[in-house]
MDTraj code that builds the backbone (N, CA, C; nanometers):
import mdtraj as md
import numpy as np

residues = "UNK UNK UNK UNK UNK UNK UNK UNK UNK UNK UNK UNK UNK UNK UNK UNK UNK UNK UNK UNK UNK UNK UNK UNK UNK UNK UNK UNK UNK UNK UNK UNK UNK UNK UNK UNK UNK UNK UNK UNK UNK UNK UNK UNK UNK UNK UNK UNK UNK UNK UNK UNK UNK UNK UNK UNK UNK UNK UNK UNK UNK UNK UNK UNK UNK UNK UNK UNK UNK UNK UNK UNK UNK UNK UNK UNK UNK UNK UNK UNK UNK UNK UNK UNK UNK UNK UNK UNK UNK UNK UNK UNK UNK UNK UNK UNK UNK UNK UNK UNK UNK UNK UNK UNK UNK UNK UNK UNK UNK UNK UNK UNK UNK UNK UNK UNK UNK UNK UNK UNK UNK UNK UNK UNK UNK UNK UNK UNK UNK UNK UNK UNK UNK UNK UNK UNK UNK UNK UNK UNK UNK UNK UNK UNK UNK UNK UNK UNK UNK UNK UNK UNK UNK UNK UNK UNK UNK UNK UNK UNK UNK UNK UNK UNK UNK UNK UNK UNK UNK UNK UNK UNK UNK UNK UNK UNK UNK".split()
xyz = np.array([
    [0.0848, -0.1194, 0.0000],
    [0.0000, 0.0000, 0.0000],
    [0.0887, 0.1249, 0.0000],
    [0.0779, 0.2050, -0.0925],
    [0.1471, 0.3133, -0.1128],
    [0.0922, 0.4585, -0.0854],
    [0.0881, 0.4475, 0.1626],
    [0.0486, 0.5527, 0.1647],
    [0.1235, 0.5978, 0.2528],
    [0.2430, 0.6102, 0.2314],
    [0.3702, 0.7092, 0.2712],
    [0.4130, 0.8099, 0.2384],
    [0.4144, 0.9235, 0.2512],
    [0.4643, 1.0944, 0.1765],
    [0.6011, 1.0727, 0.1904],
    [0.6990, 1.0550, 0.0821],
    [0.8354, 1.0944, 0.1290],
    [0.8407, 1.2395, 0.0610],
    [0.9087, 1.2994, 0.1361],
    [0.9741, 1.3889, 0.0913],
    [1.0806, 1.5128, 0.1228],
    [1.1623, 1.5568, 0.0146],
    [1.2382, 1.6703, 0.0451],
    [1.2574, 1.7768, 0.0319],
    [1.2765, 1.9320, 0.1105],
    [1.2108, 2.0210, 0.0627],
    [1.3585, 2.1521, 0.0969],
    [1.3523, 2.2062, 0.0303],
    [1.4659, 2.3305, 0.0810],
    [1.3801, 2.4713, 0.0372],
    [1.4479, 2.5599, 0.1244],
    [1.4041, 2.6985, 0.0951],
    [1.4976, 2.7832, -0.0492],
    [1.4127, 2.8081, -0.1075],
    [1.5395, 2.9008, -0.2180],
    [1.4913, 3.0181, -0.2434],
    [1.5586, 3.0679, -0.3094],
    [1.5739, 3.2191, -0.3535],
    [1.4342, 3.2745, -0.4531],
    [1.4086, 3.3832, -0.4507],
    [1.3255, 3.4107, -0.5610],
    [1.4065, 3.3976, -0.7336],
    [1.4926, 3.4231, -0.7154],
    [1.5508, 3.4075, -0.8496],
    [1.5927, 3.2464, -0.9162],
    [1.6087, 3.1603, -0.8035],
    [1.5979, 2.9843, -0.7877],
    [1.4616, 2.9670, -0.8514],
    [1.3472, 3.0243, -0.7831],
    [1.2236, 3.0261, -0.7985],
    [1.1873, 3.0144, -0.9375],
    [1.2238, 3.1365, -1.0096],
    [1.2312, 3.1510, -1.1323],
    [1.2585, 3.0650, -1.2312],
    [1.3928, 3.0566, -1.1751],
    [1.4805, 2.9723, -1.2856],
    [1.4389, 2.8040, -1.2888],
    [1.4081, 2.7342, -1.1964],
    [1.3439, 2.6014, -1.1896],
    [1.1890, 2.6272, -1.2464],
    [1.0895, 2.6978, -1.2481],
    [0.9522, 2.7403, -1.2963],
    [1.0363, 2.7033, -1.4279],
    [1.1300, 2.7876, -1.4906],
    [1.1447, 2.8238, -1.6225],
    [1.1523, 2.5911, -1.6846],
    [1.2870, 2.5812, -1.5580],
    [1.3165, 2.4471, -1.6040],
    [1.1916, 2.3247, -1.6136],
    [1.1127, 2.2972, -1.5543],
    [1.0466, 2.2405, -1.5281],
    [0.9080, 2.2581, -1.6236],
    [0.8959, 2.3817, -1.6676],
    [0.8001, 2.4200, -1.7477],
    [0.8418, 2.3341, -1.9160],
    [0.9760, 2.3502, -1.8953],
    [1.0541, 2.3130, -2.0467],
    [1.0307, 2.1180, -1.9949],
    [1.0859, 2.1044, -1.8873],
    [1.1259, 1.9919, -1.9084],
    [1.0447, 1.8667, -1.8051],
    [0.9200, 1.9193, -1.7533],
    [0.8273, 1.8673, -1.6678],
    [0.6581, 1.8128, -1.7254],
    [0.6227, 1.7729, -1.6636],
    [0.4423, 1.7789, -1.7439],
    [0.4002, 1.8601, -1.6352],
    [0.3146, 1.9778, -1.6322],
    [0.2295, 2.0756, -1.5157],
    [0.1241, 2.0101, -1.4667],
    [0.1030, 1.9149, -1.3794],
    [0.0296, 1.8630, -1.3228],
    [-0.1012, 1.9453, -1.2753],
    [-0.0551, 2.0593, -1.2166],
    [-0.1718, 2.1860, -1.1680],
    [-0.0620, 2.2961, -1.1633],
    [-0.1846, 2.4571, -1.1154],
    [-0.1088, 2.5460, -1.0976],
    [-0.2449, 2.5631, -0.9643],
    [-0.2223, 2.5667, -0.8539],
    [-0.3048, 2.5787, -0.7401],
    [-0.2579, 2.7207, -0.6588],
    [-0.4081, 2.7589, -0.5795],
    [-0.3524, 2.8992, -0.4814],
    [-0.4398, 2.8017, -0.3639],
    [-0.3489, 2.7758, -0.2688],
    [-0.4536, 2.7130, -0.1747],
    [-0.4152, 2.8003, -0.0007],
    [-0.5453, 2.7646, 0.0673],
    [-0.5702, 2.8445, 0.2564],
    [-0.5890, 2.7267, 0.2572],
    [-0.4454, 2.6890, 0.3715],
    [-0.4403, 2.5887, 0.4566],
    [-0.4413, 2.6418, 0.5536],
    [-0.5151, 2.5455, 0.7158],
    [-0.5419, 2.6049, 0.8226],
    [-0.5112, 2.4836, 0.9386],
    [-0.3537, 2.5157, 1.0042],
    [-0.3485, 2.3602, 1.1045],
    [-0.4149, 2.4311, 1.2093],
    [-0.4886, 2.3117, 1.2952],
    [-0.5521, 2.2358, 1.3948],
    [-0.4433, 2.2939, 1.5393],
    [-0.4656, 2.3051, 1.6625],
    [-0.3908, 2.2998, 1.7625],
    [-0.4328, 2.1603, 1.8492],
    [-0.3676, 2.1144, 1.7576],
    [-0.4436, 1.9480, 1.8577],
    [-0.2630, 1.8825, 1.8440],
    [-0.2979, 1.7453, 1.8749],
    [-0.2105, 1.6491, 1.9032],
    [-0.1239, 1.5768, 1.7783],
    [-0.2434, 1.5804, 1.7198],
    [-0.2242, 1.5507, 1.5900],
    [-0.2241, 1.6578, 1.4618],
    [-0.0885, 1.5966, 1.3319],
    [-0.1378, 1.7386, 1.2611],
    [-0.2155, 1.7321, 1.1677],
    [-0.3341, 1.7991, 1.2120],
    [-0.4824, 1.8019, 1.1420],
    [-0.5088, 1.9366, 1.0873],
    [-0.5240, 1.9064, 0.9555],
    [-0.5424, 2.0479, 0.8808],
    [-0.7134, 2.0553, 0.7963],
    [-0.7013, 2.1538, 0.7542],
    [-0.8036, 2.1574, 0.6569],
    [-0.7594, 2.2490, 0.5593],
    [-0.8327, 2.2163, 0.4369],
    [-0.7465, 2.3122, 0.2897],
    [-0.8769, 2.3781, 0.1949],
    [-0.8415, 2.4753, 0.1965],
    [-0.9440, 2.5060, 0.0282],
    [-0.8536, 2.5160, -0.0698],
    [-0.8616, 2.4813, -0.1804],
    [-0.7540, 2.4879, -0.3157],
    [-0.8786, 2.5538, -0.4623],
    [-0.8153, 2.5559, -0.5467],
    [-0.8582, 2.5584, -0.6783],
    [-0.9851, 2.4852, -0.6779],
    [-0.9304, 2.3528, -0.6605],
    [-1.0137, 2.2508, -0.7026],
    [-1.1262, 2.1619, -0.6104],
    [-1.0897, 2.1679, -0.4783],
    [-1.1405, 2.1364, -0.3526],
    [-1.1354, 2.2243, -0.2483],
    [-1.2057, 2.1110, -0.1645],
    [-1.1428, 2.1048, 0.0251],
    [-1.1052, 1.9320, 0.1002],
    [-1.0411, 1.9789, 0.1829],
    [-0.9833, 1.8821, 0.1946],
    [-1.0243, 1.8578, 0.3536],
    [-1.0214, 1.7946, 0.4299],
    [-0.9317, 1.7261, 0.6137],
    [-0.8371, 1.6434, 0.5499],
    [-0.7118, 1.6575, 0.6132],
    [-0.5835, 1.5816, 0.6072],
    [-0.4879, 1.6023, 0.7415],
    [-0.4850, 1.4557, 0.7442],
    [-0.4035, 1.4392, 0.8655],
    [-0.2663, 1.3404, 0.8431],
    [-0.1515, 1.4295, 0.8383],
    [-0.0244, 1.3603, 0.8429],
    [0.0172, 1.3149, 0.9879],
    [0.0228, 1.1608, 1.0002],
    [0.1076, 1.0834, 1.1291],
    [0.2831, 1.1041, 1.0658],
    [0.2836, 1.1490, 1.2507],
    [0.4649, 1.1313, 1.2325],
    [0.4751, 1.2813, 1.2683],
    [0.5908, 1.3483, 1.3047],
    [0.6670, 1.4480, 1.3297],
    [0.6728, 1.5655, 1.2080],
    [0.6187, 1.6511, 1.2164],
    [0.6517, 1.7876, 1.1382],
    [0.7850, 1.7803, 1.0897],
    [0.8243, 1.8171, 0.9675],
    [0.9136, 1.7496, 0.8552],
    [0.9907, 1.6746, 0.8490],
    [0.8850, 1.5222, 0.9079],
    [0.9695, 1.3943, 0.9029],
    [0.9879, 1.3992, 0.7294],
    [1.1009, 1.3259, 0.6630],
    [1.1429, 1.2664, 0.5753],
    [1.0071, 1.1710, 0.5074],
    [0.9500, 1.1189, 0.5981],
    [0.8173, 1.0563, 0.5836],
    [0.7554, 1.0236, 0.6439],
    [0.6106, 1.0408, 0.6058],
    [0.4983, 1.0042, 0.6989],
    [0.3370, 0.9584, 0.6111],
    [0.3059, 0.8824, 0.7474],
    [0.1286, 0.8347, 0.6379],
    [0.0416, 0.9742, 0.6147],
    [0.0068, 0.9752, 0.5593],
    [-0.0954, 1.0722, 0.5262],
    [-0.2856, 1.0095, 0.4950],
    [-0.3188, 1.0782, 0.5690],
    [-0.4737, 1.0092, 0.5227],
    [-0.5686, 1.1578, 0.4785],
    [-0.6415, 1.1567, 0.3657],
    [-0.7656, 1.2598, 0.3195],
    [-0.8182, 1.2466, 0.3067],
    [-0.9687, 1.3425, 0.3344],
    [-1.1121, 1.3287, 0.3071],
    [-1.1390, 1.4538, 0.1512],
    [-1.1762, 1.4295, 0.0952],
    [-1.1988, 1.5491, -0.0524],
    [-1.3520, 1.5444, -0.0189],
    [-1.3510, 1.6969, -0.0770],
    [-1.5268, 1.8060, -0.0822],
    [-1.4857, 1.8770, -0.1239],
    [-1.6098, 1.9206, -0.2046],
    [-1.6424, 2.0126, -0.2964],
    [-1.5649, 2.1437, -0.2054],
    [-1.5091, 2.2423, -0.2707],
    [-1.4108, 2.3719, -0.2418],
    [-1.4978, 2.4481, -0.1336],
    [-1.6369, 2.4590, -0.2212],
    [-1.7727, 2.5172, -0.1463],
    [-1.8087, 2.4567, 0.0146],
    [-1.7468, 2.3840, 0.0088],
    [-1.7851, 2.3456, 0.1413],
    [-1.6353, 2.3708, 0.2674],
    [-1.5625, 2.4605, 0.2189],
    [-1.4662, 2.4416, 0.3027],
    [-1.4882, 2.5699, 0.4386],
    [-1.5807, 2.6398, 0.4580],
    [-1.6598, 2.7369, 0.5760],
    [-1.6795, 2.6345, 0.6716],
    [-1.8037, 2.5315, 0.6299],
    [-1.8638, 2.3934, 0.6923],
    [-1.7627, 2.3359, 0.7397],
    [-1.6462, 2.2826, 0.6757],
    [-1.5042, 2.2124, 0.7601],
    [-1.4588, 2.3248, 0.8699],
    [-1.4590, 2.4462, 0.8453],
    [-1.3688, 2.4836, 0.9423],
    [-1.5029, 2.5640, 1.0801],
    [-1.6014, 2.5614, 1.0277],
    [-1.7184, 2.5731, 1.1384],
    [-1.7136, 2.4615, 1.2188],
    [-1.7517, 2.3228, 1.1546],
    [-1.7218, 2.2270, 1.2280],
    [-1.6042, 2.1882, 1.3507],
    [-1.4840, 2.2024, 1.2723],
    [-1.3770, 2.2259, 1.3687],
    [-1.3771, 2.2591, 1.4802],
    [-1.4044, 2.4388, 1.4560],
    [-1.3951, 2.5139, 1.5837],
    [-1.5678, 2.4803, 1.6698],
    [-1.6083, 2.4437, 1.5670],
    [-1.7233, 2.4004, 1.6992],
    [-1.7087, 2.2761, 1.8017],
    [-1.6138, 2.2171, 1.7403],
    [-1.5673, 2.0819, 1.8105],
    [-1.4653, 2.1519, 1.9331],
    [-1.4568, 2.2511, 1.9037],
    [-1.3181, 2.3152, 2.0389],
    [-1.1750, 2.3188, 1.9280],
    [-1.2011, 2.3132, 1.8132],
    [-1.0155, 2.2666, 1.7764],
    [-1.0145, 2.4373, 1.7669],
    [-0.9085, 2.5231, 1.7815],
    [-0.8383, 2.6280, 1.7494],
    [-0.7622, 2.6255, 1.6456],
    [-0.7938, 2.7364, 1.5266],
    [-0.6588, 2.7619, 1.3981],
    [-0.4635, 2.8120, 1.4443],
    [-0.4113, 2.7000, 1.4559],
    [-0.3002, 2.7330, 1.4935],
    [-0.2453, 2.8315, 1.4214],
    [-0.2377, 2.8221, 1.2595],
    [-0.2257, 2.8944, 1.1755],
    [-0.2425, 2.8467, 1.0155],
    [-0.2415, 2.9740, 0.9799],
    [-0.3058, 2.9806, 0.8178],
    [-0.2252, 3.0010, 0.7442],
    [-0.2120, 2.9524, 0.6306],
    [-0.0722, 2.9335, 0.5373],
    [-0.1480, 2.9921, 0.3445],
    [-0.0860, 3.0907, 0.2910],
    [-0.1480, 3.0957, 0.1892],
    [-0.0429, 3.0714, 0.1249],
    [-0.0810, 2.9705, 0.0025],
    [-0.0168, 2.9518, -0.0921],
    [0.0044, 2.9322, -0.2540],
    [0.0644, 2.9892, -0.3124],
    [0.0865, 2.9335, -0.4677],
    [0.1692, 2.8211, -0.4957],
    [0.1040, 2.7451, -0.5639],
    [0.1424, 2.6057, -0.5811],
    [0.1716, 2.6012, -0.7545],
    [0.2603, 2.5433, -0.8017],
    [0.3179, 2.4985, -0.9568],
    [0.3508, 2.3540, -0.8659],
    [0.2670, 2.2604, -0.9532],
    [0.2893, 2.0747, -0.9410],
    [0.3320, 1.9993, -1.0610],
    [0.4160, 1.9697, -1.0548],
    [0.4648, 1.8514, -1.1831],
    [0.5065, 1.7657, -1.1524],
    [0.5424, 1.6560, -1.2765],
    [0.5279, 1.5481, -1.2956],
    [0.6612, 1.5484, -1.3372],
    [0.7920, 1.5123, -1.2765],
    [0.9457, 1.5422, -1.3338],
    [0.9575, 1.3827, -1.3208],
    [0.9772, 1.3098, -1.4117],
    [1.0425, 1.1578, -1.4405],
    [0.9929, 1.0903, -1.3177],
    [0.8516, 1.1042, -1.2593],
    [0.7562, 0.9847, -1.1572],
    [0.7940, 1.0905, -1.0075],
    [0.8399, 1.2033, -1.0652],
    [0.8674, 1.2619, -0.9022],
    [0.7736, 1.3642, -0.9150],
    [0.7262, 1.3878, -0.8129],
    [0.5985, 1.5361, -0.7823],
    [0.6679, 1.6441, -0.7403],
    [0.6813, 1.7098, -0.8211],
    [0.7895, 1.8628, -0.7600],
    [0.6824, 1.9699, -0.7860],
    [0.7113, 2.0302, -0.6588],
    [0.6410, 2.1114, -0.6271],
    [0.7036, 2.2759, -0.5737],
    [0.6570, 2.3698, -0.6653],
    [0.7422, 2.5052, -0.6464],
    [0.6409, 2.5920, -0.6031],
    [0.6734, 2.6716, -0.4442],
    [0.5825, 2.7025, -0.3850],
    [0.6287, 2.8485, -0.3455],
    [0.5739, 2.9473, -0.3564],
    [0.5741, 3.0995, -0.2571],
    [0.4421, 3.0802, -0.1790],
    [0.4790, 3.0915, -0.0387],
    [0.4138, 3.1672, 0.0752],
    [0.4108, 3.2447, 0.1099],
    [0.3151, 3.2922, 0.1131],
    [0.2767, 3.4507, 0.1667],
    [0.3451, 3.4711, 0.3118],
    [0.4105, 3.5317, 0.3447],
    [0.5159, 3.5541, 0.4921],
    [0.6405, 3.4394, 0.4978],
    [0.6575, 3.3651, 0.4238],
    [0.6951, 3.2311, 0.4553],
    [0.8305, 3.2363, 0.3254],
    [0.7968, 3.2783, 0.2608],
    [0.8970, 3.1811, 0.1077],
    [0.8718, 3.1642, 0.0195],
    [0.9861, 3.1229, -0.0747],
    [1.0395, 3.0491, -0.1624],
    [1.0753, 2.8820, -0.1245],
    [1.0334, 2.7481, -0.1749],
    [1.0378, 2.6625, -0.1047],
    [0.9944, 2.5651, -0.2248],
    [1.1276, 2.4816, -0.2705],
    [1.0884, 2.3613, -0.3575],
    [1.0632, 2.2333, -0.2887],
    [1.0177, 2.1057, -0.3585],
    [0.9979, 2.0337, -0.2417],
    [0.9392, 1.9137, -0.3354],
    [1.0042, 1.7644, -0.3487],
    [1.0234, 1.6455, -0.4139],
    [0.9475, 1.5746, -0.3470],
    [0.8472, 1.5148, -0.4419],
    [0.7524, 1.3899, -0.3108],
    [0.7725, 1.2586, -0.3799],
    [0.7200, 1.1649, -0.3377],
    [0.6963, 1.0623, -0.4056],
    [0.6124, 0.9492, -0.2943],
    [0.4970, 0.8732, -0.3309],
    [0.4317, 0.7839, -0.2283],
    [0.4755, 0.6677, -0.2762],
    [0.4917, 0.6043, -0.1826],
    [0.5179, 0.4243, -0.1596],
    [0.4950, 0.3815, -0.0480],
    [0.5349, 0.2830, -0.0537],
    [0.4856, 0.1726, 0.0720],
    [0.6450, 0.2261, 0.1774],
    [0.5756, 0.1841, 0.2936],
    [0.6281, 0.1400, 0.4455],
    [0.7808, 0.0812, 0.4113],
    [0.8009, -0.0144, 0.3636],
    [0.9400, -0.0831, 0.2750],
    [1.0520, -0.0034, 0.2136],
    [0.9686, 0.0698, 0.1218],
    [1.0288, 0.1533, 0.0016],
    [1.0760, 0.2685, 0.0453],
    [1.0546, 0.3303, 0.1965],
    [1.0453, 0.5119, 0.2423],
    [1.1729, 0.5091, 0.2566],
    [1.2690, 0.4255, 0.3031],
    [1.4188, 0.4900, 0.3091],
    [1.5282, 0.5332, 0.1953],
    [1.4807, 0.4210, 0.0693],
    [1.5232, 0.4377, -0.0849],
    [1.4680, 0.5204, -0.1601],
    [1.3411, 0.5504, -0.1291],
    [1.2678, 0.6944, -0.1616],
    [1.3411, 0.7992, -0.1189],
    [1.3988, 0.8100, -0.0177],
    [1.4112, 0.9419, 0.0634],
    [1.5331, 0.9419, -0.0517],
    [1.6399, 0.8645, -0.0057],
    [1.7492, 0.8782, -0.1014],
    [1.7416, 0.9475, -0.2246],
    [1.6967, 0.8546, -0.3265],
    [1.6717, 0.9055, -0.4732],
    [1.6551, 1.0282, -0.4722],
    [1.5294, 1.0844, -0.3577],
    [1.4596, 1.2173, -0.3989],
    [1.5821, 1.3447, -0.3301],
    [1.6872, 1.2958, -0.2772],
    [1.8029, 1.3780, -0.2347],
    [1.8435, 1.3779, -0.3668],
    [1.8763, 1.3015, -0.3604],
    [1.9675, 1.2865, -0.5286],
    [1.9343, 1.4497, -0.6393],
    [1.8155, 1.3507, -0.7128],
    [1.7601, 1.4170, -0.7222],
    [1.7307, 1.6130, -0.7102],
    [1.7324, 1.6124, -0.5984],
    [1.7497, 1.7609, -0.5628],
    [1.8838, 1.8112, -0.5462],
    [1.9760, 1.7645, -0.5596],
    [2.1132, 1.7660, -0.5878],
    [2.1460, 1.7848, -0.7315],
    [2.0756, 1.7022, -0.7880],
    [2.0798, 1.7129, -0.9578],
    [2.0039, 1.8582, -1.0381],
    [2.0135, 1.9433, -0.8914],
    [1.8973, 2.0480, -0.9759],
    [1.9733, 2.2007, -0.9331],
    [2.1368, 2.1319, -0.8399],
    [2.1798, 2.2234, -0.7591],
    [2.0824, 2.2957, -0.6903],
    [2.0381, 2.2758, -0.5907],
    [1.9661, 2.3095, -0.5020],
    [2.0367, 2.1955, -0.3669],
    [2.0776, 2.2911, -0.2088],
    [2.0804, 2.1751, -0.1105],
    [2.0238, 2.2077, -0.0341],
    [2.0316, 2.0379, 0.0250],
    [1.8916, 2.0277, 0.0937],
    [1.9506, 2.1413, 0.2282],
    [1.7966, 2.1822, 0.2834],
    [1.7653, 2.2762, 0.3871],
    [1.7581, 2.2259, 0.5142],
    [1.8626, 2.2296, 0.6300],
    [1.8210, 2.1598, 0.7222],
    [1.7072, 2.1440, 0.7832],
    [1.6711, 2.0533, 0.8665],
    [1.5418, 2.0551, 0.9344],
    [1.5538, 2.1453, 1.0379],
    [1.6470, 2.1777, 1.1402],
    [1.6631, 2.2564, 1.2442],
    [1.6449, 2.4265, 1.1567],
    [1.6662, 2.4439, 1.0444],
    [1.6209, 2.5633, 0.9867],
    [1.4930, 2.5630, 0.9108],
    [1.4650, 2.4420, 0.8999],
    [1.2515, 2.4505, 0.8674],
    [1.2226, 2.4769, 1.0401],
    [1.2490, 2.4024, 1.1065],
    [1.1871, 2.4312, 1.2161],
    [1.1907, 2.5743, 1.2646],
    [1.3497, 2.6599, 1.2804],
    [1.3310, 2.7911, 1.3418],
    [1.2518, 2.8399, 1.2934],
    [1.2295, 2.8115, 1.1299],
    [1.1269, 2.9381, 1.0278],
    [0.9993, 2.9133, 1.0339],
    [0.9917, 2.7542, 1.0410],
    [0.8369, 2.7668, 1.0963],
    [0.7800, 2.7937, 1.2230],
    [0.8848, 2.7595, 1.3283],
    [0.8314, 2.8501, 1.4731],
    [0.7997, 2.9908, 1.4986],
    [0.9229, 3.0538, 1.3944],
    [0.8705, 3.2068, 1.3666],
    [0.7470, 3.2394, 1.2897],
    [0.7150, 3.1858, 1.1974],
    [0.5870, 3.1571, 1.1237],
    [0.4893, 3.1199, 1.2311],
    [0.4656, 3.0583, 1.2920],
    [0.3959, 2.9864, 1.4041],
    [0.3302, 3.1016, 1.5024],
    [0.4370, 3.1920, 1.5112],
    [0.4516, 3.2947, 1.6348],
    [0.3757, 3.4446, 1.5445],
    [0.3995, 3.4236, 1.4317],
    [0.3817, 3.5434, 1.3762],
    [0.3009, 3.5396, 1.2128],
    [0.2412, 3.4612, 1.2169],
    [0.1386, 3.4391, 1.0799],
    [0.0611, 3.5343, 1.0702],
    [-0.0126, 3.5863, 1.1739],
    [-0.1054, 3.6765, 1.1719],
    [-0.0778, 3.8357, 1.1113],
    [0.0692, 3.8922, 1.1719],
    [0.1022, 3.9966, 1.0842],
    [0.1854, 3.9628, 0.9609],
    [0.1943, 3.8285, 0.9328],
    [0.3330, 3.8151, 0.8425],
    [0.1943, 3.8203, 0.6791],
    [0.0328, 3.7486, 0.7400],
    [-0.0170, 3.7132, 0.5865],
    [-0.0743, 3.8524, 0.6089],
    [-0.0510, 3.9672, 0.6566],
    [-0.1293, 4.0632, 0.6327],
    [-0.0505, 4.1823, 0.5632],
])
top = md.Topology()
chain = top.add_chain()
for i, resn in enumerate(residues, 1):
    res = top.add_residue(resn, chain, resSeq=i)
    for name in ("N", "CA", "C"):
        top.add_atom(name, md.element.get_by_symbol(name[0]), res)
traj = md.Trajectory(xyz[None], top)
């Protein structure tokens, strides 16, 4: 069963930004071009909810905030209904930890999902996925280093996703305004 997220992600430059859009456009299939409001949960678990282009979502990734990999499980609805998800929520008691706006470019680079993202307060931020099974997540992880090596881009430590997202964490509220 292939429901493992691997993946790897670094922060880059606006001009990185550019220049991979440019590459990937030439040398990728465009899977989507998405603007999506994601909104995590202050619970135990990380429980989000999404409106995108095309939907809404509940999604809940098991495992540690930017593990290398983790299960992921989703519910999909209609976009229109994403008020109703997050009414629900907070009527249940959950609190919006925070809200993430984003532009999304998704492709299809030789079976890998690359994904080139600006956040509003947040970044510049590429980021290699690929799903497989439980078995496969450590040779996944590999390749998809590779991979992002092959694009000169290095990888971003985790102790520097973490400071930036704790500052993000602390400060979303004036950063998306």
């Amino acid at each position: 069963m292939n429901n493992i997220e691997v993946e790897v992600r670094s922060f880059i430059t606006k001009e990185q930004y550019d220049k991979l859009l440019g590459f990937f456009t030439t040398n990728a299939k465009l899977v989507k071009e998405d603007y999506q409001e994601t909104f995590y949960f202050d619970c135990s678990q990380d429980l989000r909810i999404q409106k995108n282009d095309f939907y809404s979502k509940i999604w809940l990734k098991k495992g540690q905030l930017h593990d290398d990999f983790r299960e992921e499980l989703e519910i999909k609805f209609p976009k229109e209904d994403f008020p109703q998800l997050e009414n629900l929520f907070l009527s249940l008691g959950f609190k919006v930890q925070i809200k993430w706006l984003r532009k999304r470019f998704e492709f299809n680079w030789q079976g890998i999902i690359v994904c080139l993202d600006y956040t509003k307060g947040y970044g510049y931020i590429i980021e290699l996925e690929k799903m497989c099974s439980e078995a496969e997540q450590e040779n996944e992880a590999g390749k998809l280093k590779k991979k992002l090596q092959s694009l000169e881009i290095d990888l971003t430590p985790k102790e520097e996703f973490t400071a930036k997202y704790n500052y993000y964490k602390d400060n979303w509220a004036d950063l998306i305004n």
